[in-house]
C-alpha positions as CSV (number, residue, x, y, z in Angstrom):
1,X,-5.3,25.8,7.4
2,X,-8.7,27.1,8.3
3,X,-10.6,27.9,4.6
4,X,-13.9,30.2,4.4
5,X,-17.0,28.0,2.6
6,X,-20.0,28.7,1.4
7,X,-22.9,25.4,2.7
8,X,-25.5,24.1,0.4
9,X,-27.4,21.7,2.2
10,X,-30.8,19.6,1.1
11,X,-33.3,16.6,2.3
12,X,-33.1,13.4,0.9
13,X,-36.6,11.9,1.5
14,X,-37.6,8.3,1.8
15,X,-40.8,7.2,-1.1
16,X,-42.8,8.3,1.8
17,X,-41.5,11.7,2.1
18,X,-40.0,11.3,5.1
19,X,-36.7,13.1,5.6
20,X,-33.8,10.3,5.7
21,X,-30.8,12.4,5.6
22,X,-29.0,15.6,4.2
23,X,-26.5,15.9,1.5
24,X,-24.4,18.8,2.1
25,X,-21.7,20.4,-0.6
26,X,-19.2,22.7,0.4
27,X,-18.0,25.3,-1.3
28,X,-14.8,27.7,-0.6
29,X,-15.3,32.0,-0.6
30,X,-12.5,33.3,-2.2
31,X,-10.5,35.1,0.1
32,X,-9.6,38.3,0.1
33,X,-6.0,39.1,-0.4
34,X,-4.4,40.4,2.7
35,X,-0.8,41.1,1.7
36,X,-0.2,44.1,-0.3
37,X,3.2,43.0,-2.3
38,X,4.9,43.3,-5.4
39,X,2.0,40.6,-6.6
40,X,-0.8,42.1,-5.4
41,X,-2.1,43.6,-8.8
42,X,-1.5,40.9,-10.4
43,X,-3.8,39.0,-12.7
44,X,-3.9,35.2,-14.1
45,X,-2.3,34.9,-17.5
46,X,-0.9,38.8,-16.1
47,X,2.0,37.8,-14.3
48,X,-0.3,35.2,-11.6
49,X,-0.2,31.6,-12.1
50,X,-3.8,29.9,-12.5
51,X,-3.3,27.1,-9.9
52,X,-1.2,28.5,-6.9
53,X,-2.4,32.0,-7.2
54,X,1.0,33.5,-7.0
55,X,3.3,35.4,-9.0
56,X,4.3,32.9,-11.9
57,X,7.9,32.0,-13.5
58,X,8.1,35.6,-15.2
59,X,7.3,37.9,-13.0
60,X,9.4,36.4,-10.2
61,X,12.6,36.0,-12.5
62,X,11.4,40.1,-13.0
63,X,11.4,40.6,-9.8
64,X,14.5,38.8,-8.6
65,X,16.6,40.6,-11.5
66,X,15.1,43.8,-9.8
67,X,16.7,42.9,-6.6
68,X,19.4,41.8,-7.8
69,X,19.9,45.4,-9.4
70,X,19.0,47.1,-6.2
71,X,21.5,44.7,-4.4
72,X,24.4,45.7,-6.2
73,X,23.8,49.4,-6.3
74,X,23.2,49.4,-2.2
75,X,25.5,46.8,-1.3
76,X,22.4,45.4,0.6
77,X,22.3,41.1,0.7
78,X,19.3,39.3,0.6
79,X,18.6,35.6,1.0
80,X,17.0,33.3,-1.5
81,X,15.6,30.0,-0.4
82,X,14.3,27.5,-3.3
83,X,11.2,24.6,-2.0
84,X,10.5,22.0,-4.2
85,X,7.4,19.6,-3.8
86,X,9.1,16.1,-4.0
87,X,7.6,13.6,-6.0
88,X,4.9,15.9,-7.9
89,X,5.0,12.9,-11.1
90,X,3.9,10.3,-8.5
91,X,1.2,12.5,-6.8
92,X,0.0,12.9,-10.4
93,X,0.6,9.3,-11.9
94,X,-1.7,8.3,-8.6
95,X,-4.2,10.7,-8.2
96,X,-4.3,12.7,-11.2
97,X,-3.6,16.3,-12.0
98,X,-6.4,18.1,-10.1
99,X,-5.1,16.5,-7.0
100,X,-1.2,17.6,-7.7
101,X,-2.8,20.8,-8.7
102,X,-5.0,21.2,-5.4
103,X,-1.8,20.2,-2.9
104,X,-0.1,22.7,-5.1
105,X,-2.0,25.2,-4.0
106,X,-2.2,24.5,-0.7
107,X,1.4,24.6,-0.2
108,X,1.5,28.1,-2.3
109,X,-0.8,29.6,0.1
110,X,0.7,28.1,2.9
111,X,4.4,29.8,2.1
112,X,2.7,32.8,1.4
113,X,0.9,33.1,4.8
114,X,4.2,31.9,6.7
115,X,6.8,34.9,5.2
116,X,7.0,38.1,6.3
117,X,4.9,40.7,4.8
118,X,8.3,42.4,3.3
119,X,9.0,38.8,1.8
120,X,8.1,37.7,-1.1
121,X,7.3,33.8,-3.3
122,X,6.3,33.1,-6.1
123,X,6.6,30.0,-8.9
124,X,10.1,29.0,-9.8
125,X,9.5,25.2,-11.7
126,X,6.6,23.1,-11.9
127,X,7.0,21.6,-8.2
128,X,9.4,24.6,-7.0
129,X,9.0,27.8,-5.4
130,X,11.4,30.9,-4.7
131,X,11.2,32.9,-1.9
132,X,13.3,35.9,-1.8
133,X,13.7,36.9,1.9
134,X,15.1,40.0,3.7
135,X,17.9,37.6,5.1
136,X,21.4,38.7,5.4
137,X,23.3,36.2,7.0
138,X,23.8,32.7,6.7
139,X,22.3,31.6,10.2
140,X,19.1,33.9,9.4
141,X,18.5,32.3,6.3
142,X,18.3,28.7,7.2
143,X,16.0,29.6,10.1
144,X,13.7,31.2,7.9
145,X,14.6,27.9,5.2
146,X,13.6,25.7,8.0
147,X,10.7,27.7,9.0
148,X,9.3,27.5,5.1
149,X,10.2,23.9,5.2
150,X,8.3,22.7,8.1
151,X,5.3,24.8,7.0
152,X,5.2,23.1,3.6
153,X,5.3,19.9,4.2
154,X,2.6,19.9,6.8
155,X,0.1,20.8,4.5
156,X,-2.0,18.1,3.4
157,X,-5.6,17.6,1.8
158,X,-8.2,14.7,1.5
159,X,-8.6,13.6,-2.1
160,X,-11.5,11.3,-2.0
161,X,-11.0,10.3,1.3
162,X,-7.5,9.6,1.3
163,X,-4.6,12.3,3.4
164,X,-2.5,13.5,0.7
165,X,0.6,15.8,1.6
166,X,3.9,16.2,0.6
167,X,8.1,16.0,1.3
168,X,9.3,19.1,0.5
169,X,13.2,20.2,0.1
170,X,14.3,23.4,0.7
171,X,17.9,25.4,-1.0
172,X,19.2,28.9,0.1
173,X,21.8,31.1,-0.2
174,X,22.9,34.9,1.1
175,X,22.8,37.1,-2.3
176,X,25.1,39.5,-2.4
177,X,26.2,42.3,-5.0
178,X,27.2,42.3,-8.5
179,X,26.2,38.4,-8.2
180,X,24.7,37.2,-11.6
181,X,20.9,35.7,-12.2
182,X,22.6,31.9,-14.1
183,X,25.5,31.1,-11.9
184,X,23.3,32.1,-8.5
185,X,20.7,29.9,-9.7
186,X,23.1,27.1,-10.1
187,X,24.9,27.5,-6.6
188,X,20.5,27.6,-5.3
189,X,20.0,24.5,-7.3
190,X,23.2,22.6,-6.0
191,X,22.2,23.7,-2.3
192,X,18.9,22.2,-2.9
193,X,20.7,18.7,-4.1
């Protein structure tokens, strides 16, 4: 996905002076957030997790018992889809943590800009993400499932020169109400499987 950057460029001169070449270093602008969600006054170490800039483990377990509460009192389903980065302990064993952390956040900000602004993700695991989706039927959800899945794993970075991206597997299910946070997480985790 196109990034903003900041370019520094300067001469590299010969023992004469002459100008040989350039060496230029590239730096991203932080963005500015677009999407105006349940995350978007969130801080890091405040609810936001450092690497993926999106809501971490707590606030979306929060958030997802606040839905299911609404759920149950309207009677009104949602969807839930699970995506978890395959082989995250390889990418890291191979290329180190900074480069797990930097496809990490490319596929965060990828899902983020490929839901609907009424949807919402955030961290679930280490190498999983949940996004809770206004989806309330079975053929619905596994679009959108699909849709998240083909986003995810075409995101890719270079890391020293080499293409890094990642396999990513994808889990949903149709919430519906008086449905409890531990066995719904278990029926998402067995979808995934």
């Amino acid at each position: 996905y196109p990034v903003p950057v900041d370019l520094r460029a300067i001469p590299i001169r010969n023992a004469q002076g002459h100008i040989v070449g350039a060496a230029e270093s590239f730096t991203p602008r932080s963005a500015v957030p677009t999407r105006h969600g349940p995350e978007s006054d969130l801080a890091v170490g405040h609810g936001l997790d450092a690497v993926t800039r999106l809501p971490d483990y707590r606030f979306t377990e929060f958030y997802l018992l606040d839905r299911l509460e609404f759920a149950s009192q309207h009677a009104i389903p949602f969807g839930l889809v699970v995506i978890k980065v395959e082989e995250m302990a390889g990418l890291k064993a191979m290329y180190g943590l900074e480069a797990a952390e930097a496809i990490l956040k490319v596929v965060a900000h990828t899902l983020r800009t490929g839901l609907d602004a009424l949807d919402y993700v955030g961290c679930w695991t280490e190498d999983q993400f949940l996004a809770i989706v206004a989806s309330s039927d079975d053929a619905t959800l596994l679009a959108t499932g699909e849709h998240l899945q083909r986003l995810a794993s075409s995101s890719a970075i270079t890391w020293w020169g080499d293409p890094l991206s990642v396999m990513v597997s994808v889990g949903g299910l149709v919430v519906a109400s008086g449905e409890s946070l531990a066995p719904l997480m278990a029926h998402l985790e067995s979808a995934l499987n």
